[in-house]
C-alpha positions in Angstrom: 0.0 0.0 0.0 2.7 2.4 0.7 4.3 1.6 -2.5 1.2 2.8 -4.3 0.9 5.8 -2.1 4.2 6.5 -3.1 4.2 6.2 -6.9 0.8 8.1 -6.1 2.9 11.6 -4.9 4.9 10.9 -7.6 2.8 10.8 -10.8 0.1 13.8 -8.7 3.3 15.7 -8.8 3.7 15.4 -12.6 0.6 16.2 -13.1 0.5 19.4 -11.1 3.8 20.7 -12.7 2.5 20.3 -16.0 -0.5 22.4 -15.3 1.5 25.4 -13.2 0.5 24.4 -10.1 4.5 24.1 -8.9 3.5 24.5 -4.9 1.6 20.9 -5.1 4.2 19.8 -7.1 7.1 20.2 -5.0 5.3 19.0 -2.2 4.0 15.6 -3.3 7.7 14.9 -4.9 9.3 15.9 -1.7 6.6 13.4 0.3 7.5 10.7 -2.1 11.3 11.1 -1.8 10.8 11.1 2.3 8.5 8.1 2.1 10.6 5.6 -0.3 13.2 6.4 1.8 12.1 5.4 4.6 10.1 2.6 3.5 13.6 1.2 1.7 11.7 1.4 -1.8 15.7 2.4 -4.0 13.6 2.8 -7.5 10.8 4.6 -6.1 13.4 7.0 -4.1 15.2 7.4 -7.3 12.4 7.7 -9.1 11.1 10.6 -6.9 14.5 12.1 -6.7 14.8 11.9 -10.9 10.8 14.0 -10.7 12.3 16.4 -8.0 15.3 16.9 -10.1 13.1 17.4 -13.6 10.9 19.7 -11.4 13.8 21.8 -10.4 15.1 22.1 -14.2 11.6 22.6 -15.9 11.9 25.9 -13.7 15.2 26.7 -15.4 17.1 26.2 -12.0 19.5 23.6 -13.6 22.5 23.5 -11.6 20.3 23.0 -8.2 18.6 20.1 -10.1 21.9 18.3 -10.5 21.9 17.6 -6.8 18.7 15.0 -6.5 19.6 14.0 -9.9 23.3 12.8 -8.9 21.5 11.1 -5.6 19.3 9.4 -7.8 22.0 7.8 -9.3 23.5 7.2 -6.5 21.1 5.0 -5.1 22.8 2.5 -7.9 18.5 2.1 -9.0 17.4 -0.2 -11.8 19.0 0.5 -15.5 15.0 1.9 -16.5 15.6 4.4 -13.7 19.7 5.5 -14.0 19.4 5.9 -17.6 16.4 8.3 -18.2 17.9 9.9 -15.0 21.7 10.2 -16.3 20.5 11.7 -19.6 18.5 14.8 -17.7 21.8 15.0 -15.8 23.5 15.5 -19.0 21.2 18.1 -20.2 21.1 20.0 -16.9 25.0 20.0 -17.5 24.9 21.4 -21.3 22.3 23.9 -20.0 25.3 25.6 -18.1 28.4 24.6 -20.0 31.1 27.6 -20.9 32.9 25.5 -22.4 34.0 22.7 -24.9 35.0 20.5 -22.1 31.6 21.0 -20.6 29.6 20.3 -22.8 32.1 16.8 -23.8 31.2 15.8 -20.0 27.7 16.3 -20.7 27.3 14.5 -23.9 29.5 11.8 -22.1 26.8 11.7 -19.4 24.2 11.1 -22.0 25.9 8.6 -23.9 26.3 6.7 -20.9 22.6 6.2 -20.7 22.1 4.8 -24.0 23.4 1.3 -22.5 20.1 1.7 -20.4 17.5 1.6 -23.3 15.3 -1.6 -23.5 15.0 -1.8 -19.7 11.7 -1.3 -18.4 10.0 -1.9 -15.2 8.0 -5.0 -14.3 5.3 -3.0 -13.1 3.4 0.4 -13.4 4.6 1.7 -10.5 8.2 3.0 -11.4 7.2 5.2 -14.2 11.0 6.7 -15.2 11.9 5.1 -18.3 14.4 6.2 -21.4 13.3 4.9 -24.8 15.3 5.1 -28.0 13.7 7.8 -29.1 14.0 10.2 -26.2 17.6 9.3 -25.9 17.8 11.0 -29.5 16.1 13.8 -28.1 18.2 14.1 -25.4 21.1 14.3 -27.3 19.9 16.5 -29.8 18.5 18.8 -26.9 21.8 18.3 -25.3 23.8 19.7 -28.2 21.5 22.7 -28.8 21.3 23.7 -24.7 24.5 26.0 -24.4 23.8 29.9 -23.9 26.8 29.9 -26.1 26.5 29.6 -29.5 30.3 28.2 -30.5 29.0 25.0 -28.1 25.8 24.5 -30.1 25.8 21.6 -32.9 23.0 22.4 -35.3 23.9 20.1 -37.8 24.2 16.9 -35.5 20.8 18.2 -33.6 19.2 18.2 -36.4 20.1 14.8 -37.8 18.9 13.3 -34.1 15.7 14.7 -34.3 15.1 13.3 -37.8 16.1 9.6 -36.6 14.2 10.0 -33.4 11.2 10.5 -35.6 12.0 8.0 -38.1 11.8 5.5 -34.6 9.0 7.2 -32.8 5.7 5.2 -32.3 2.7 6.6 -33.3 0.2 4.5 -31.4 -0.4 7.1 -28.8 -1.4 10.4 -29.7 -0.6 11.9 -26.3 3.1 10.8 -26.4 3.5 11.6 -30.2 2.2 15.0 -29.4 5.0 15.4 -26.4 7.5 14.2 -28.8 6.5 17.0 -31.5 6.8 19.6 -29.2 10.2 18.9 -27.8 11.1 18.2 -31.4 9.8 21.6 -32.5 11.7 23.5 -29.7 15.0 22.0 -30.7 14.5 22.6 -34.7 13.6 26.0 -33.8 16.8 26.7 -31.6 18.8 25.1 -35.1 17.2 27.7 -37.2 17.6 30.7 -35.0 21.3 29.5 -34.9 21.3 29.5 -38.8 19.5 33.1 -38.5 16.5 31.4 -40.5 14.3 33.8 -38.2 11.0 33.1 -39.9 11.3 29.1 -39.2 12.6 29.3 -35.9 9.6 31.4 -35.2 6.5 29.1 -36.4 8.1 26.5 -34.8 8.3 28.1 -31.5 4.8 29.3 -32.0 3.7 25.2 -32.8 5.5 24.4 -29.8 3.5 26.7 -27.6 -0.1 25.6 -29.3 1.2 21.9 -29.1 2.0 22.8 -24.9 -1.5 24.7 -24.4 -3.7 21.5 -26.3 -1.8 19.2 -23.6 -2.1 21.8 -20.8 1.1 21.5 -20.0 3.8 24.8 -19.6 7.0 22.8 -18.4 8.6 23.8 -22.0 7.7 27.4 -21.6 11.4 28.6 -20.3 12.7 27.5 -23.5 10.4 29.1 -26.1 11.1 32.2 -23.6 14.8 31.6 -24.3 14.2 31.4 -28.2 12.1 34.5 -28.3 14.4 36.3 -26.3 16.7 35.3 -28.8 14.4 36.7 -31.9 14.0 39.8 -30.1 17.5 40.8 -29.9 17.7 39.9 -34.3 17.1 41.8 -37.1 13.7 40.0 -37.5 12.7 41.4 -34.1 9.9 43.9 -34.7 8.0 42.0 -37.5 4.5 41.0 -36.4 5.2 37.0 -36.3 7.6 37.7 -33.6 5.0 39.9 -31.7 2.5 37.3 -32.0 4.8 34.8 -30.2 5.5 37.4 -27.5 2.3 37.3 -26.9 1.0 33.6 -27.5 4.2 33.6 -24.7 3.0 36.2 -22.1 -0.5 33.5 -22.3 1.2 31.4 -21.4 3.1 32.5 -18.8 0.1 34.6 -17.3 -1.9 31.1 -16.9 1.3 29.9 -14.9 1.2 32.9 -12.7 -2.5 32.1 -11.8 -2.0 28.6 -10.9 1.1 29.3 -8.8 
């Protein structure tokens, strides 16, 4: 029973960070960390430690969410659980790299999860898993996550996305839909890099639609990022731009509510 009650707090706090509320969140990942721990439950402390950790980076607070990640791992959890959990590690690290080293211990963190792909749990109650195709997006997403642009790979992100959705499934519309908006995030951060303004700016705007129809905000930070970005070019003051600025502030505003 408290294994349920545990993967309970876990997936309620999923839920709630998708839809704003972070306060609920927070609290229902930080009940599950305390209870698995006490309880002895490794995956479901690592699991809960891994959703702490993603809650921390979703809020663009990525070196802090290396700390439960790196416990996580730790722990020394099931392959289903270290993998998906080293690859956010890696991506948290890429997110503050300054430099080429940096961003080869990230990608070395990533590609040390790929040895993790085909595990999965034996029953619904773990629910942290790394499948071949989010590995690609991890990488790709990896590659494209420096504030520097000399660190970014554009090319190689690119390629990874198209694999990834030469392998994605398409039986469920909910996870395809997930999958298109990450994929449109990173495609737009390739052709802002390539000053392809116009691109980069539908598919930041398709991103933000996708995130609204799932009512989820966690990718938010990084459109922010990418119109910030579009601001600053010469493509700034057409109207396309100012309709993502505003699509954006939406979006945000919910978030503000609900917090």
């Amino acid at each position: 029973m408290k294994q349920l009650l545990c993967a309970f707090h876990i997936r309620y706090g999923h839920i709630a960070r998708e839809q704003g509320f972070e306060k609920s969140a927070l609290d229902h990942f930080k009940k599950a960390v305390i209870l698995a721990h006490e309880e002895g439950y490794t995956e479901l402390e690592a699991s809960a430690l891994h959703s702490y950790g993603a809650y921390l980076f979703d809020r663009g607070e990525f070196k802090a969410s290396l700390k439960p990640l790196k416990s996580a791992i730790d722990l020394k959890p099931a392959p289903f659980v270290t993998g998906c959990t080293l690859a956010l590690s890696g991506f948290a690290q890429a997110c503050i790299a300054c430099s080429d080293d940096e961003v080869a211990t990230a990608m070395r963190t990533i590609d040390a999860a790929e040895k993790t792909i085909g595990y999965e749990p034996d029953n619904d109650i773990n629910q942290v898993v790394l499948t071949p195709e989010g590995f690609l997006l991890f990488k790709a997403r990896t590659l494209m996550a420096s504030s520097q642009k000399k660190l970014r790979s554009p090319d190689t992100a690119e390629d990874l996305v198209n694999e990834m959705t030469r392998q994605m499934r398409t039986d469920a519309k909910r996870h395809v839909a997930y999958r298109k908006l990450e994929s449109n995030i990173v495609l737009s951060q390739v052709w802002l890099d390539r000053d392809y303004y116009p691109i980069a700016t539908t598919l930041a705007q398709e991103a933000l639609k996708i995130g609204e129809e799932l009512e989820s905000d966690i990718h938010v930070q990084f459109v922010d990022s990418i119109y910030g970005n579009l601001k600053l070019s010469s493509y700034g003051r057409d109207m396309e731009v100012a309709k993502l600025g505003i699509q954006l502030a939406k979006s945000k505003y919910a978030h503000i509510l609900n917090d």
